[in-house]
C-alpha positions, -999 to 999 in steps of 0.1 A, spaced: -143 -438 -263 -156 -406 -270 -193 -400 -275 -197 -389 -312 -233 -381 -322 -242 -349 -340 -280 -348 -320 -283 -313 -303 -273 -324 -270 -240 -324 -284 -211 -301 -266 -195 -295 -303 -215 -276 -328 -244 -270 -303 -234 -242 -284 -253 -219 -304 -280 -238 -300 -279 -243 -267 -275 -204 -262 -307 -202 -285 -327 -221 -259 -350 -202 -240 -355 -230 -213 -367 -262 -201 -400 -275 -217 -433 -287 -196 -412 -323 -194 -384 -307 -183 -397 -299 -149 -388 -322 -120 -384 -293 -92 -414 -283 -77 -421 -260 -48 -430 -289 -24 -402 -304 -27 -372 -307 -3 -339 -295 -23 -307 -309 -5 -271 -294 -1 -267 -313 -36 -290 -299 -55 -314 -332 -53 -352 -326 -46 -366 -347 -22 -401 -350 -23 -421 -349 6 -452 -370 -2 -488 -355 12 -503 -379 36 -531 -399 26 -568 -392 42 -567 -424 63 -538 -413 82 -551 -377 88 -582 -392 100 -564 -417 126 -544 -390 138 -575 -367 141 -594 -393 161 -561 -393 182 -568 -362 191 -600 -357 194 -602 -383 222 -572 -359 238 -591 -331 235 -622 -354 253 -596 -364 278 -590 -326 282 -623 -314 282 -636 -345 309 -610 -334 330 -611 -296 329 -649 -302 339 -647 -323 369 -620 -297 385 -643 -271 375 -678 -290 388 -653 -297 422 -648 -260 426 -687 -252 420 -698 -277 448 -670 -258 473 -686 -225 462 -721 -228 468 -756 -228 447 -753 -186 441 -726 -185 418 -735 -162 389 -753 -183 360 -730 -158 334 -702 -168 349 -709 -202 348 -714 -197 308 -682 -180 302 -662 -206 320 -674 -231 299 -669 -214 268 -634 -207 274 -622 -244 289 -640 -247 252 -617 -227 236 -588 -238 259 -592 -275 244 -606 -273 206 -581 -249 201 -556 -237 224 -544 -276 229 -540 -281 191 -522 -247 183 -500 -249 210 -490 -282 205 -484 -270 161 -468 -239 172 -440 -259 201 -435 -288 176 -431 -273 144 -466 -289 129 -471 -319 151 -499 -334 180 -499 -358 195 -517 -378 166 -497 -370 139 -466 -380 163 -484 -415 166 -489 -415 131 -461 -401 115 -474 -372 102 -465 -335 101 -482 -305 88 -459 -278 68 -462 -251 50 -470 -250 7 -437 -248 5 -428 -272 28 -412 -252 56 -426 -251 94 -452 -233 101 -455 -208 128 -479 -198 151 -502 -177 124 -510 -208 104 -514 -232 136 -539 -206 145 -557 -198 110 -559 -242 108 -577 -244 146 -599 -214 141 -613 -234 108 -610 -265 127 -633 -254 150 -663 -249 123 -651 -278 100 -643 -302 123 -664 -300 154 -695 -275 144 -700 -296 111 -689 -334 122 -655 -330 96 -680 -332 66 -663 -301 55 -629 -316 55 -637 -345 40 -644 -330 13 -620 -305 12 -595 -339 12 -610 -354 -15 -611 -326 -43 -576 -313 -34 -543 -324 -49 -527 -330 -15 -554 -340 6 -563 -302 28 -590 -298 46 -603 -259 46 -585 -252 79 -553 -258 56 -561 -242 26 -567 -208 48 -536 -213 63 -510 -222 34 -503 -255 45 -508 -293 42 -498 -325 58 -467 -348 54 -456 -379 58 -426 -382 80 -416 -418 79 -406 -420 40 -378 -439 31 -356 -412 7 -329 -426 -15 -298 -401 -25 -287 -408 -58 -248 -415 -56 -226 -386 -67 -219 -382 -110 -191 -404 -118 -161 -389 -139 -163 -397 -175 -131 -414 -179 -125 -397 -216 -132 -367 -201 -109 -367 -168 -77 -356 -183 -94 -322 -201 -113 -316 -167 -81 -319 -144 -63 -292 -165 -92 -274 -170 -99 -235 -155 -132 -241 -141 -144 -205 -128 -168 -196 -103 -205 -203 -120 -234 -189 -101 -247 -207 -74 -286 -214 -92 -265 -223 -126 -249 -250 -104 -274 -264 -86 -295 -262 -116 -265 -286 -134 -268 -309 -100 -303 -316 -105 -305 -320 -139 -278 -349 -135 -298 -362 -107 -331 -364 -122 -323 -368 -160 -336 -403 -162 -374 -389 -158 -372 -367 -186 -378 -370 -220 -354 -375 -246 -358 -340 -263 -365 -324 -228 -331 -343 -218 -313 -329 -248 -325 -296 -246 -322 -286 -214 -281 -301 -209 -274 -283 -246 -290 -250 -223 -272 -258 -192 -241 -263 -210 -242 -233 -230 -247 -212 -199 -220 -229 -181 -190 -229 -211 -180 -193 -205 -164 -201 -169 -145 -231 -185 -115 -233 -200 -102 -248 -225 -135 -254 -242 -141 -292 -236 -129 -317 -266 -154 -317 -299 -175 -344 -300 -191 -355 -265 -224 -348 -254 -232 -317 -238 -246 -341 -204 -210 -360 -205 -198 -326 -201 -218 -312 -174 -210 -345 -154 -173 -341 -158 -175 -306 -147 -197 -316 -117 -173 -343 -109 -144 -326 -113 -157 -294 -91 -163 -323 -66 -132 -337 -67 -114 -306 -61 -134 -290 -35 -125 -324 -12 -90 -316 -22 -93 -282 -8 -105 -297 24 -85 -323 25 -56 -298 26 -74 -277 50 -73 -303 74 -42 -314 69 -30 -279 79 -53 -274 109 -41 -307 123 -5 -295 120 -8 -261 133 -32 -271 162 -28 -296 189 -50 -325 194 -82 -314 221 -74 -345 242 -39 -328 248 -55 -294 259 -61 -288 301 -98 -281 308 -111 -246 295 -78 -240 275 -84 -230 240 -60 -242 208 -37 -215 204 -30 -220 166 4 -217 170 
């Protein structure tokens, strides 16, 4: 049974005042740029992990570095007692600034830099440290966070970071703010919404319709507005899927019926779209397994000849 309310939302009648919309309203936004957007359009987001965790992983790896440092010291005393009394007291110095070096930072950057943002404590722990807009980082912020580190962490007993945690929205110590990044928590349990159904008084008009090519950020932008409708507001709600469909009725045609809201129409659209593009694969497969003969039947190194 068709949908008949005359609220703005509406497909019929509101076009114009969808077109009048200049855009989605403080409640309408749901995307933000920490968080993981998906092949479909849905934002995933990736939580910041809490200060207990950062500090168990930290201990982690301090008593690594320790290990390191205890280790890196008895092979370098061992070489000093085969050496003799006279070695140069400079020397001595600069050695043990740099097996310093080589374990407060060159252990933790390394290990950022190799593992895309993880040590071995935030392995244990399920943590990872990304970028602000949550991709990896690379060796220039694995480097900016152990410099920092260094003063922060080990010159100033992690006061500094503490701190830092506390008064920032996700939990960054200093060495993260100078770098661009913060810390994740990798073991969250994410939950894809299922795909938009088809409105069943819809389904006729879509499968007839001429759906045209919309642009790729108009579609995605229709995606995640179905997927995360159910946080928004009523007038946000109403607002933005009169905007969205506005934008989106010049590459359809025939106009959709009078009197269904514009989100029942956006979810028909998305549906339909959907249901054709596994059509289109469907027959694409169908073709390649015609035309080409099955890879168990080939001889070792032979390629399918698509004939």
């Amino acid at each position: 049974m068709a949908d008949t309310g005359t609220q703005p939302g509406a497909a019929t009648g509101a076009a114009s005042g969808a077109g009048a919309a200049t855009g989605p309203t403080n409640d309408a936004t749901w995307v933000h740029t920490d968080d993981l957007v998906t092949g479909e359009a849905v934002a995933l987001e990736l939580p910041p992990a809490s200060i207990g965790s950062r500090v168990g992983s930290g201990l982690i790896d301090l008593l690594v570095g320790a290990i390191a440092l205890l280790l890196l010291w008895a092979v370098w005393t061992a070489g000093l007692s085969r050496i003799g009394a006279g070695t140069d007291v400079a020397l001595l110095r600069a050695v043990s600034v740099l097996v310093a070096v080589l374990v407060l930072i060159g252990i933790p950057v390394t290990s950022e830099t190799l593992t895309r943002g993880r040590t071995l404590g935030k392995k244990l722990v399920g943590l990872r440290t990304v970028r602000d807009d949550a991709g990896p980082i690379t060796f220039r912020h694995a480097m900016a966070r152990g410099l920092v580190g260094v003063v922060e962490i080990y010159l100033f007993q992690g006061i500094p970071a503490l701190i830092a945690a506390l008064v920032t929205l996700k939990s960054k110590r200093l060495g993260d703010i100078a770098a661009g990044t913060y810390v994740i928590r990798e073991r969250v349990a994410v939950r894809i919404p299922p795909p938009v159904a088809m409105p069943r008084e819809l389904a006729a008009w879509a499968a007839a319709a001429d759906l045209g090519t919309a642009p790729e950020g108009l579609q995605a932008g229709v995606r995640t507005f179905l997927a995360g409708r159910a946080e928004l507001t009523p007038h946000a709600r109403l607002t933005v899927g009169a905007r969205l469909l506005g934008e989106m009725l010049p590459y359809v045609a025939p106009a959709p019926p009078p009197g269904f809201h514009a989100e029942t129409v956006l979810a028909a659209l998305v549906a339909e779209r959907r249901n054709r593009d596994q059509q289109r694969l469907a027959r694409e497969d169908a073709i390649r397994t015609r035309l080409l003969p099955p890879t168990s039947d080939l001889d070792p190194g032979q390629e399918p000849s698509g004939r």
